[in-house]
C-alpha positions as CSV (number, residue, x, y, z in Angstrom):
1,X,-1.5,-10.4,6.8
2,X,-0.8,-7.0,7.5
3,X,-3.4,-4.3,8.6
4,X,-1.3,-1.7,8.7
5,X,-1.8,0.9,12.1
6,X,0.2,3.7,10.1
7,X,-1.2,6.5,7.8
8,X,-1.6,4.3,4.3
9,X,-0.1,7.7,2.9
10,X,3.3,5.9,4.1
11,X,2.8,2.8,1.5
12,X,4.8,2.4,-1.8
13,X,2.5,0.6,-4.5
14,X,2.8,-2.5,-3.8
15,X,2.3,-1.7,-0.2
16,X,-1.3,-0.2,-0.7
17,X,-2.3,-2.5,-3.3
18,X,-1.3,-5.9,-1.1
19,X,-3.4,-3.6,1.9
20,X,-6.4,-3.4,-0.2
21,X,-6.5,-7.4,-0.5
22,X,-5.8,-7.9,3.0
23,X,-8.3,-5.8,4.5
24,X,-10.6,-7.1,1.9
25,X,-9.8,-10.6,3.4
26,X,-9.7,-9.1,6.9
27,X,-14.0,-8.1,6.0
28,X,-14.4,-11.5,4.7
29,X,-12.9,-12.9,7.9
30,X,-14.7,-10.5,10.1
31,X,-17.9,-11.5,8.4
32,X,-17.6,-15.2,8.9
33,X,-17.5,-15.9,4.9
34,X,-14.0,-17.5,5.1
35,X,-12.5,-20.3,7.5
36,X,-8.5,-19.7,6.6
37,X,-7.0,-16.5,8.8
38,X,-9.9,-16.6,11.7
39,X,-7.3,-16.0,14.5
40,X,-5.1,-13.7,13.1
41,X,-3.3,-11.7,15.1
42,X,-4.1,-8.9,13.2
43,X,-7.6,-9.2,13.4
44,X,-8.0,-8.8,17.3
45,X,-8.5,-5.4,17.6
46,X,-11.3,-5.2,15.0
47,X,-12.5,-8.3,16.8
48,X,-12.5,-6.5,20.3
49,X,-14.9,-3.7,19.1
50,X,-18.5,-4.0,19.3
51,X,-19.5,-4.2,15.6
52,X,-15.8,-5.3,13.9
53,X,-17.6,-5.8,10.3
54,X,-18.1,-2.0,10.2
55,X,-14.9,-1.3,12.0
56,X,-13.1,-3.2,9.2
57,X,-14.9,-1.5,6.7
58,X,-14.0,2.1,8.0
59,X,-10.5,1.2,8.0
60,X,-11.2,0.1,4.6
61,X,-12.6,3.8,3.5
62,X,-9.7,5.2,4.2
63,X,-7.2,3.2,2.3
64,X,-9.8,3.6,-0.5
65,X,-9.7,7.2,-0.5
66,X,-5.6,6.7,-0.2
67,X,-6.0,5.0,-3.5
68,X,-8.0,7.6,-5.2
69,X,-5.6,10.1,-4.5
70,X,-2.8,7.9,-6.0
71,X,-5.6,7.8,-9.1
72,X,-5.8,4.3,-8.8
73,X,-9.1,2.3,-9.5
74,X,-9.9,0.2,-6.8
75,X,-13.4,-1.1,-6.2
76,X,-15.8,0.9,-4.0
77,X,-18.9,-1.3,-4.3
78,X,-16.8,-4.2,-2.1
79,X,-17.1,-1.5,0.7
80,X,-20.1,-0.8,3.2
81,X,-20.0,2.6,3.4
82,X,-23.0,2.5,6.3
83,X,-20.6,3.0,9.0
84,X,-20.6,4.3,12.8
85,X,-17.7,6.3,12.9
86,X,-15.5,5.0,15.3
87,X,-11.6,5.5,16.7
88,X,-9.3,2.6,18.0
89,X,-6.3,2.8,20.4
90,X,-2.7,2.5,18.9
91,X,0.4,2.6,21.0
92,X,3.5,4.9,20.2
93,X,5.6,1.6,20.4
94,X,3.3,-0.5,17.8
95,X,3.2,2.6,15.3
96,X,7.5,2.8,15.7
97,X,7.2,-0.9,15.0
98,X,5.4,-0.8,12.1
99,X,7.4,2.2,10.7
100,X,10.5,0.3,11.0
101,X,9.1,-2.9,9.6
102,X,7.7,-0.7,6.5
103,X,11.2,1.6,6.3
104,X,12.9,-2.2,5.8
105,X,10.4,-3.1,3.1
106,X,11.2,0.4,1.4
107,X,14.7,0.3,1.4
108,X,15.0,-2.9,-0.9
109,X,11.8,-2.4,-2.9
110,X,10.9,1.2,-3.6
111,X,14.5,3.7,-2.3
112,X,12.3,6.8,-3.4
113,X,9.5,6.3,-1.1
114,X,11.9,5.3,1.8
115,X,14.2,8.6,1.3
116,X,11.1,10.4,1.6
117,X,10.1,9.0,5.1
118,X,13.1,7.9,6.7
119,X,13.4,11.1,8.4
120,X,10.2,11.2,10.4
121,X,9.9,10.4,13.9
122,X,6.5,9.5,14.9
123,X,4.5,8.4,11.5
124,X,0.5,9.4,11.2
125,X,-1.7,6.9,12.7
126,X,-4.2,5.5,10.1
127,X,-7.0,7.4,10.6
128,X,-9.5,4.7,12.3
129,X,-6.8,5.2,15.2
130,X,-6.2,8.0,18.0
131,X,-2.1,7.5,19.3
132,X,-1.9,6.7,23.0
133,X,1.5,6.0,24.9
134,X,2.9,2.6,25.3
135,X,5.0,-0.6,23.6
136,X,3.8,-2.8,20.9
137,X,0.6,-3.9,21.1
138,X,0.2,-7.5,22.7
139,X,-1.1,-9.2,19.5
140,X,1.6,-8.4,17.0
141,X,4.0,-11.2,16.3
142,X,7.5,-9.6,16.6
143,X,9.9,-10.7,13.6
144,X,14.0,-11.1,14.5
145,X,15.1,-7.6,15.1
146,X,16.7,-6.0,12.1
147,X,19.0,-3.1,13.0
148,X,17.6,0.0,13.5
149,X,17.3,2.3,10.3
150,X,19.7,5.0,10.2
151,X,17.7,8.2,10.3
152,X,20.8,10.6,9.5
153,X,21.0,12.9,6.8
154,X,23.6,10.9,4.6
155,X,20.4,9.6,2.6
C-alpha cells in the first residue's frame, strides 16, 4: 500500500488508478470494515488525527478531482464528501523519498511522465499536507537504496 504524500498530479495511470484502490482500502481500513492491512504503516498518520475516516476521505477528494481532470470516471458516491477540512505534516525528506521511489517506477513504466518531472526539486505535497522540514517520516518502511536519479539535462 501506498498513500502517496506527493501532489497525485505526479502519477502516470497506473499510478493514480492503483492510488484510488488503496485509499479506497485505506477508508475501509480506517472504518473498521476490513481485518487484512490494520497496521499499516501507511495508515498511521490518518490514524494519529482525531477523526482519520474523514481524514482519509479528504485525501481521497483530491485524488478524485486528479482523476477528473485526467477525464477519467472514477466513482464519487464511494466518497464522504462531509468533511472538516483538515492539513497534516509532511517532512521535506519523506516527500524526496517518495519522489525518488515514484521517479524509479516512471523510468521503467511510463519514460514520458518521468522526463517531465525528473527535473524538479522539491515535488507539491498532496494537498491534505502542509511541508515542514525534516527526514523521512518514522513509519515508512525504507526499500534497499536505489541510486539516486540523475537530474541532468541529458534526458
Amino acid at each position: 500500500m501506498r498513500i502517496w504524500s506527493l501532489h497525485p498530479k505526479y502519477l502516470d495511470t497506473k499510478g493514480l488508478v492503483a492510488l484510488w484502490r488503496e485509499t479506497l482500502l485505506a477508508k475501509h481500513v480506517l472504518e473498521g470494515n476490513t481485518k487484512g492491512y490494520k497496521n499499516h504503516p501507511q495508515l498511521n498518520r490518518f490514524k494519529e488525527t482525531i477523526n482519520p475516516s474523514a481524514c482519509i476521505n479528504q485525501y481521497w477528494i483530491s485524488v478524485y478531482h486528479e482523476a477528473v481532470e485526467r477525464g477519467y470516471n472514477f466513482s464519487k458516491e464511494k466518497i464522504n464528501w462531509e468533511i472538516n477540512v483538515v492539513k497534516l505534516k509532511v517532512t521535506k525528506g519523506q516527500l524526496g523519498y517518495e519522489f525518488e521511489h515514484l521517479l524509479h517506477k516512471l523510468k521503467s513504466r511510463d519514460e514520458n511522465r518521468f522526463k517531465e518531472i525528473v527535473k524538479i526539486e522539491l515535488p507539491d505535497p498532496h494537498p491534505l499536507f502542509s511541508v515542514v522540514d525534516g527526514d523521512v517520516e518514522a513509519w515508512e518502511i525504507i526499500k534497499e537504496q536505489s541510486p539516486h536519479i540523475s537530474r541532468n539535462k541529458s534526458h
